[in-house]
C-alpha atoms as a printed R data frame, in Angstrom:
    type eleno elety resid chain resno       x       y       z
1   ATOM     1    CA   UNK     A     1 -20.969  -5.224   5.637
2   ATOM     2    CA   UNK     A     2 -18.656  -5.056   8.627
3   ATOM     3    CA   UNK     A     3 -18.448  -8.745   8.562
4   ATOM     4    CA   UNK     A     4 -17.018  -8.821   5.217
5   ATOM     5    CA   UNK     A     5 -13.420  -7.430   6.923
6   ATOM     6    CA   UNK     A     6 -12.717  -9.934   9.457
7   ATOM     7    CA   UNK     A     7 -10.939 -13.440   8.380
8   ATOM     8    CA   UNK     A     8  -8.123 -12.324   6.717
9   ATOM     9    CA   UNK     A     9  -7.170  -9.223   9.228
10  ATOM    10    CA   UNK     A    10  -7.445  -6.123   6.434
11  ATOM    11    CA   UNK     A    11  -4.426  -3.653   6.645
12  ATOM    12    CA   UNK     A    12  -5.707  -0.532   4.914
13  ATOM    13    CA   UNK     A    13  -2.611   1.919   4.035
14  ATOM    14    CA   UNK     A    14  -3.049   5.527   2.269
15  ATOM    15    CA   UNK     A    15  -1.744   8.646   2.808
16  ATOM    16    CA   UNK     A    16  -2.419  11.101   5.260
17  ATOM    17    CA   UNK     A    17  -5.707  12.904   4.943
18  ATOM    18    CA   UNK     A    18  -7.312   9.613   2.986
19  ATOM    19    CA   UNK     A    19  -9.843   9.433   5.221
20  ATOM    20    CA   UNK     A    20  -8.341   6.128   7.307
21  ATOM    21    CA   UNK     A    21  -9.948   7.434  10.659
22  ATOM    22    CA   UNK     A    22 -13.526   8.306   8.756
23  ATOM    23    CA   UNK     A    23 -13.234   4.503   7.950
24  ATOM    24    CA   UNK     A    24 -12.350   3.544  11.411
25  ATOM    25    CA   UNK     A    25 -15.314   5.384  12.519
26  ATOM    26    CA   UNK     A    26 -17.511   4.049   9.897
27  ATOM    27    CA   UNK     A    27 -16.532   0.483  11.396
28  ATOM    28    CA   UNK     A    28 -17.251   1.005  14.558
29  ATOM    29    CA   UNK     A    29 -20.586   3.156  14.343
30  ATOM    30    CA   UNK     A    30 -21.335  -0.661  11.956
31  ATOM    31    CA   UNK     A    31 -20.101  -2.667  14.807
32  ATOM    32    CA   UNK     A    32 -22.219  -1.172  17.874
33  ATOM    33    CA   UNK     A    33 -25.130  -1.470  15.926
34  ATOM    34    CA   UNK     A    34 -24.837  -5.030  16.392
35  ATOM    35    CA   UNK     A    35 -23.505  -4.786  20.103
36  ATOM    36    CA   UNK     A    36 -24.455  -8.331  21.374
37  ATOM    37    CA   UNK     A    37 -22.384  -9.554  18.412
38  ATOM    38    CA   UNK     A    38 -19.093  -7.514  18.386
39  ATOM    39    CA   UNK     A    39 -16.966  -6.145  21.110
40  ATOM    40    CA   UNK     A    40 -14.001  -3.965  20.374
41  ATOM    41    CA   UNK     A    41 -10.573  -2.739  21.652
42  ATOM    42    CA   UNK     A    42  -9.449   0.762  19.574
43  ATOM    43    CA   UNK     A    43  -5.666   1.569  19.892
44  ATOM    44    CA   UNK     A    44  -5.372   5.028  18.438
45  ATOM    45    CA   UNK     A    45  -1.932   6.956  17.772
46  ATOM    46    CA   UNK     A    46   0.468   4.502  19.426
47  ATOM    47    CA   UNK     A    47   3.534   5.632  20.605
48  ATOM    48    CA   UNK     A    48   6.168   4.502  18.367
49  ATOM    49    CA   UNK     A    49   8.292   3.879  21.410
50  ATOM    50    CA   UNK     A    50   6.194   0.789  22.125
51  ATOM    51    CA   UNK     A    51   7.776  -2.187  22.921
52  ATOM    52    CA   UNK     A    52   5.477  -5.523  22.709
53  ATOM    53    CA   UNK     A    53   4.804  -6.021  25.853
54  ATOM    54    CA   UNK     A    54   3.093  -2.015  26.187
55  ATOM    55    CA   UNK     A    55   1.299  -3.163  23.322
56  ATOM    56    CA   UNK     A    56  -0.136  -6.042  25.146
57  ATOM    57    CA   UNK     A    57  -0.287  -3.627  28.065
58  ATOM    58    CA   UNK     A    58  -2.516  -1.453  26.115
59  ATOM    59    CA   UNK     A    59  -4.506  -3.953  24.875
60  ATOM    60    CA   UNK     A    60  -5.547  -5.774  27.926
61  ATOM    61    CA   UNK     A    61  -5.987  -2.433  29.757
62  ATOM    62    CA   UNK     A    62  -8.890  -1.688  26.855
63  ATOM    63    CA   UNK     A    63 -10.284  -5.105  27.633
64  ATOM    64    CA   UNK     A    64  -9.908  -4.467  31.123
65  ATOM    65    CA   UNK     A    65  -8.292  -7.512  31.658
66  ATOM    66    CA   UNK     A    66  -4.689  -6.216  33.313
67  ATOM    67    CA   UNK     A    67  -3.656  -9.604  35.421
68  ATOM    68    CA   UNK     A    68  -2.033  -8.509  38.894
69  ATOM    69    CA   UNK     A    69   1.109 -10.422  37.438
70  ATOM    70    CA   UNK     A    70   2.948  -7.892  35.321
71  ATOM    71    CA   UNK     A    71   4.983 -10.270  32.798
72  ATOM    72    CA   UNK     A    72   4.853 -10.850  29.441
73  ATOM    73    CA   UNK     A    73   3.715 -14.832  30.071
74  ATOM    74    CA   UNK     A    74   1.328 -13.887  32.854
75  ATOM    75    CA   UNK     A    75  -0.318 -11.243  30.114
76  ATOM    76    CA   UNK     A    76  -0.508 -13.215  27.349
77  ATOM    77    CA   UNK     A    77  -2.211 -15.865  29.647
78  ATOM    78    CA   UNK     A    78  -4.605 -13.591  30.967
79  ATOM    79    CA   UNK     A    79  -5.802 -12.466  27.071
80  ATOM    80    CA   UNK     A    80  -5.928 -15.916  26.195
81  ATOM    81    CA   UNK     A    81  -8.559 -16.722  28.883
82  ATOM    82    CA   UNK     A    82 -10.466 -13.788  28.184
83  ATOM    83    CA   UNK     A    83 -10.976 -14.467  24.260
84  ATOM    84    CA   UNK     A    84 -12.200 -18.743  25.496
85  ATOM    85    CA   UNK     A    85 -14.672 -16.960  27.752
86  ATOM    86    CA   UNK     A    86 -17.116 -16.285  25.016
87  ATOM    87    CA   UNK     A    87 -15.671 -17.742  21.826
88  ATOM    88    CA   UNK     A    88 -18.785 -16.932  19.678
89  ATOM    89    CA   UNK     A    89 -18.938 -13.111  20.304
90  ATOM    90    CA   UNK     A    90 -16.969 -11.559  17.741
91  ATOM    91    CA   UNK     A    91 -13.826  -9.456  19.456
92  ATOM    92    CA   UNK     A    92 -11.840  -7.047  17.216
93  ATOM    93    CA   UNK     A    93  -8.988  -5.169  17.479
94  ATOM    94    CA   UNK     A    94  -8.667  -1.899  15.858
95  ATOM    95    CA   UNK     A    95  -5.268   0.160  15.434
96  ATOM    96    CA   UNK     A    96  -5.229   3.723  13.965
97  ATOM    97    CA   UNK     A    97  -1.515   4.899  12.789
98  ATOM    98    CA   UNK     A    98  -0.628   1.469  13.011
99  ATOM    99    CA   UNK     A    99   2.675   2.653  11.444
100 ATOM   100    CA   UNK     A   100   3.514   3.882  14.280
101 ATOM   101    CA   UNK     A   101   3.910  -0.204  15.852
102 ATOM   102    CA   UNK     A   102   7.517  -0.122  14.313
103 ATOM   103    CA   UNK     A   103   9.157  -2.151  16.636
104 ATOM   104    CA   UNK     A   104   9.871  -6.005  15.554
105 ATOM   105    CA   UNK     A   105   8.464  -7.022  19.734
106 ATOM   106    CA   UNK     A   106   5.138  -4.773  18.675
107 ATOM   107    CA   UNK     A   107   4.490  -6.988  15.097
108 ATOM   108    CA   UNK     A   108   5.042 -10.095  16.990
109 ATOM   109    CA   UNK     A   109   2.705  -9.356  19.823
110 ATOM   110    CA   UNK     A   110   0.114  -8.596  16.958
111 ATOM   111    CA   UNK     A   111   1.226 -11.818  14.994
112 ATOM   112    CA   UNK     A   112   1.015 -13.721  18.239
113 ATOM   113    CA   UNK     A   113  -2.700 -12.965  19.004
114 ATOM   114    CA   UNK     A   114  -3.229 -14.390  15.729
115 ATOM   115    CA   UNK     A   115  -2.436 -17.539  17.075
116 ATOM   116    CA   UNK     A   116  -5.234 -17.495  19.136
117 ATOM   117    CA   UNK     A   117  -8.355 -19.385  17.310
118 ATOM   118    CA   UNK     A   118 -10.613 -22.555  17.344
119 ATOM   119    CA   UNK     A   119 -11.125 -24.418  14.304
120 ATOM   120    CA   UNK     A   120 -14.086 -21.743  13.102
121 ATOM   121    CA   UNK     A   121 -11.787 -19.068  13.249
122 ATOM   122    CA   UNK     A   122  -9.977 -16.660  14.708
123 ATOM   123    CA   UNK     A   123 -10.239 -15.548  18.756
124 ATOM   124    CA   UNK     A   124  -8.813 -11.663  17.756
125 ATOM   125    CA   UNK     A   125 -10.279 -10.459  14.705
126 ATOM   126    CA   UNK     A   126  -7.187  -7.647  13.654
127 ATOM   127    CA   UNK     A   127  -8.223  -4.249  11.575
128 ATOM   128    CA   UNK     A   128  -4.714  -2.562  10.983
129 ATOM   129    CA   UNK     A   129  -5.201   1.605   9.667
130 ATOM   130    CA   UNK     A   130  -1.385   2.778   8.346
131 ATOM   131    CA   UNK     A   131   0.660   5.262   6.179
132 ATOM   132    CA   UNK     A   132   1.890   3.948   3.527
133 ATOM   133    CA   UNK     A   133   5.412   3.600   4.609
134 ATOM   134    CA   UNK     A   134   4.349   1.179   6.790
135 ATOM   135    CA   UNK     A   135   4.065  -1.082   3.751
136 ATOM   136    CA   UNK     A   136   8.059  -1.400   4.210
137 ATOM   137    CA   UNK     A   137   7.807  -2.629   7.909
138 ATOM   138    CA   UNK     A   138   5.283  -4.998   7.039
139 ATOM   139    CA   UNK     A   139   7.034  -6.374   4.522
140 ATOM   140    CA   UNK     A   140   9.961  -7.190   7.105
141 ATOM   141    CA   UNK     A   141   7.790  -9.317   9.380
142 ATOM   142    CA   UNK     A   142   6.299 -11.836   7.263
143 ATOM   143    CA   UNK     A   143   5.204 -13.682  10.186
144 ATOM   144    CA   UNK     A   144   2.496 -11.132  10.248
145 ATOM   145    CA   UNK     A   145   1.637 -10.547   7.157
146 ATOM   146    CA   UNK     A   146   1.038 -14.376   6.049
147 ATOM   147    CA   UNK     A   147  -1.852 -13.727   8.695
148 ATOM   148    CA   UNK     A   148  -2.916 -10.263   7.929
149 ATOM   149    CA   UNK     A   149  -3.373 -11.507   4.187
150 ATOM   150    CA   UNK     A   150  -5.645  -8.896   2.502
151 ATOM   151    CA   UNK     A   151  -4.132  -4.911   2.143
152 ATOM   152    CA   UNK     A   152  -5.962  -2.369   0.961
153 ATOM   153    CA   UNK     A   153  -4.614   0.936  -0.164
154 ATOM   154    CA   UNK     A   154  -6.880   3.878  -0.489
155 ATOM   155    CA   UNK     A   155  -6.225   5.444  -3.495
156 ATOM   156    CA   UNK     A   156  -6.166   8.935  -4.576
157 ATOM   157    CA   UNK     A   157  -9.550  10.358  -5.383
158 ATOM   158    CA   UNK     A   158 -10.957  11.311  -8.940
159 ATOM   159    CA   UNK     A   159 -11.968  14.540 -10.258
160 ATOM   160    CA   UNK     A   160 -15.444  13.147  -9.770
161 ATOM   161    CA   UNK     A   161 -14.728  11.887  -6.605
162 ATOM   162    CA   UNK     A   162 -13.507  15.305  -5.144
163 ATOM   163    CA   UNK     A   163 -16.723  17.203  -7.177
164 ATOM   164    CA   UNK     A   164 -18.977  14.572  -5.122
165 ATOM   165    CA   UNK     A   165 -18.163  15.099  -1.960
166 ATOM   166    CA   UNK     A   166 -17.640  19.002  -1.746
167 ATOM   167    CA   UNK     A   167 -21.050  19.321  -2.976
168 ATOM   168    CA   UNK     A   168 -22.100  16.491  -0.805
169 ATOM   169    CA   UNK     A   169 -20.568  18.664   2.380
170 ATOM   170    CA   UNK     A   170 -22.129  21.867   0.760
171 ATOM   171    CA   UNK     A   171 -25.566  20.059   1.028
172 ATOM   172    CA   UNK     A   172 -24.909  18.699   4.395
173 ATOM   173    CA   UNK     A   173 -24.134  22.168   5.754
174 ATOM   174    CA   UNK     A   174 -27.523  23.727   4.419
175 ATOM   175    CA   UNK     A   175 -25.679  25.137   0.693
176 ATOM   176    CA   UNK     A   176 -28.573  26.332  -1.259
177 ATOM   177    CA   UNK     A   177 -29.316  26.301  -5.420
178 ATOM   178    CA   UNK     A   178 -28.002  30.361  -4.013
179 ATOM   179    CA   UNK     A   179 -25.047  28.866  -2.617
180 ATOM   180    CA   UNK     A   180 -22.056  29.152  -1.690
181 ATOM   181    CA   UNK     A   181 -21.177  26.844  -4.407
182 ATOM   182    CA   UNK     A   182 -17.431  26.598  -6.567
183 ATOM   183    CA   UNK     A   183 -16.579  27.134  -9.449
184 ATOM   184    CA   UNK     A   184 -16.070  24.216 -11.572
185 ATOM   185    CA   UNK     A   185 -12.185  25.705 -12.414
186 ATOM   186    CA   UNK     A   186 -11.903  25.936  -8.409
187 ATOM   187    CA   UNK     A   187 -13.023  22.753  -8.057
188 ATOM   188    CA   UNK     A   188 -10.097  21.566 -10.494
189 ATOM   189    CA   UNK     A   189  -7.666  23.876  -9.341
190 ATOM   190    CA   UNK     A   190  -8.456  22.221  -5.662
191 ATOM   191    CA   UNK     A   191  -8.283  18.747  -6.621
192 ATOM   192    CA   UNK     A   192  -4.798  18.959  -8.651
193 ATOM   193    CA   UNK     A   193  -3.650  20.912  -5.728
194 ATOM   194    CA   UNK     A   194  -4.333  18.274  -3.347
195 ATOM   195    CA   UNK     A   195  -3.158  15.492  -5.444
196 ATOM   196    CA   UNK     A   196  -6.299  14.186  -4.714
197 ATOM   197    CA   UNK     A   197  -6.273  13.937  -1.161
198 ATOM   198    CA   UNK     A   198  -9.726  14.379   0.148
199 ATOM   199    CA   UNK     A   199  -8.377  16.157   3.626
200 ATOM   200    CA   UNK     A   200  -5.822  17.935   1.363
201 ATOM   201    CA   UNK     A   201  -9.449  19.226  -0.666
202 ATOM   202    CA   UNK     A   202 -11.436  20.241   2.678
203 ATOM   203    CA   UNK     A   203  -9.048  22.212   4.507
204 ATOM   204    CA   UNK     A   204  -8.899  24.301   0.757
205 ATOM   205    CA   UNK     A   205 -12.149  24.404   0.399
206 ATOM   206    CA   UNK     A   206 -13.274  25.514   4.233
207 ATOM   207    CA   UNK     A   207 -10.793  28.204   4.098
208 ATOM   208    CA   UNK     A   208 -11.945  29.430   0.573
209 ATOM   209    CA   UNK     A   209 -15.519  29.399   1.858
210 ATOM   210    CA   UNK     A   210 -14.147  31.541   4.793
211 ATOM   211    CA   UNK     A   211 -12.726  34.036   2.510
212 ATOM   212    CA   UNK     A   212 -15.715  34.199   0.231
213 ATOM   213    CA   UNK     A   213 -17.822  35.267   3.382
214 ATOM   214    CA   UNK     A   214 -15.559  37.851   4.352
215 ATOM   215    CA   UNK     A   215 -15.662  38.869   0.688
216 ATOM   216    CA   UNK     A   216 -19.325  38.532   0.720
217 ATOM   217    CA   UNK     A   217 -19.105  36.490  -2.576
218 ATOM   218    CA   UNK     A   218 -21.770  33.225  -2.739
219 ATOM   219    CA   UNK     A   219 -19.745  31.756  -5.480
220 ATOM   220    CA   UNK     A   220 -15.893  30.825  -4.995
221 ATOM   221    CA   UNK     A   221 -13.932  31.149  -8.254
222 ATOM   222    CA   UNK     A   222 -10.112  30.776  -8.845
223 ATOM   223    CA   UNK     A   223  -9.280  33.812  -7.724
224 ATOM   224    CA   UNK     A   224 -10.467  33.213  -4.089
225 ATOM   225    CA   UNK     A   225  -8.600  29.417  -4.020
């Protein structure tokens, strides 16, 4: 469950096309399901010219929280209050392309909010979403990292994996015992293509399906991929 993330602020890290965003998604569809409980902040794509304090910007602009007083102090006191207002609601922070937040100011802002908690737990729940070369940056700020203790890495998918869910799209976009369906030989040729890469499989697939309907062919062999 969605619960099962927060307390040791999760990093997940994999390479583009891993399906990081579907994930993100997946959280928050999870998370307003249980509204009353969680309330959310998504940072998505930040610029990597961010310093710190636009991070906090950006942050308390989600939570509509901006304080008249534009410093760094007079921010950080304003996100402080807002987290004791209700210390039982659940508040999360979400960042897509996290590896974008290269600056050292940018980490510390994120390890700072981490300092925020009361002896249950933490005031600003963190869920990082990253390329994998951000695994170098976040080994440079261990500050962070001591607090952001779990990282997951989304490996590449299986044969099995990739079989699964093209048929699984195929069903979901009204594919037939008729078809179109692939060859099991396309199917391979896709996933060791891809290297795996489920985004790297769909755009092949979706423009092999395109071709086969020009072609007027219901099944899509390795000539067609």
């Amino acid at each position: 469950g969605v619960a099962a993330l927060f307390g040791d602020g999760p990093v997940v890290l994999g390479r583009a096309g891993m399906g990081k965003t579907v994930l993100l998604r997946k959280v928050l569809a999870d998370m307003a399901a249980d509204a009353e409980r969680y309330e959310t902040a998504v940072i998505a794509s930040p610029s990597p010219a961010w310093t710190g304090f636009l991070l906090l910007e950006s942050l308390l602009d989600r939570l509509h929280r901006t304080p008249n007083v534009r410093s760094y102090d007079a921010w950080m006191e304003a996100l402080n209050r807002y987290l004791l207002e209700d210390p039982d609601r659940v508040r999360i922070l979400l960042i897509d392309d996290a590896q974008n937040l290269g600056k050292p100011s940018a980490l510390e802002v994120l390890r700072l909010t981490q300092n925020l908690e009361t002896p249950q737990r933490k005031l600003l729940n963190l869920v990082l979403f990253g390329q994998l070369e951000w695994a170098e940056s976040l080994r440079a700020a261990p500050g962070l990292t001591g607090r952001a203790s779990v990282v997951y890495i989304l490996p590449p998918f299986s044969y099995e994996d990739t079989r699964r869910m093209v048929e699984f799209r195929l069903r979901q976009a009204g594919a037939t015992e008729g078809g179109p369906r692939f060859s099991e030989e396309s199917l391979r040729l896709a996933h060791e293509y891809a290297e795996g890469v489920p985004g790297a499989v769909v755009t092949l697939c979706r423009n092999a399906l395109a071709v086969a309907a020009r072609l007027g062919q219901r099944e899509i062999g390795r000539e067609i991929l």
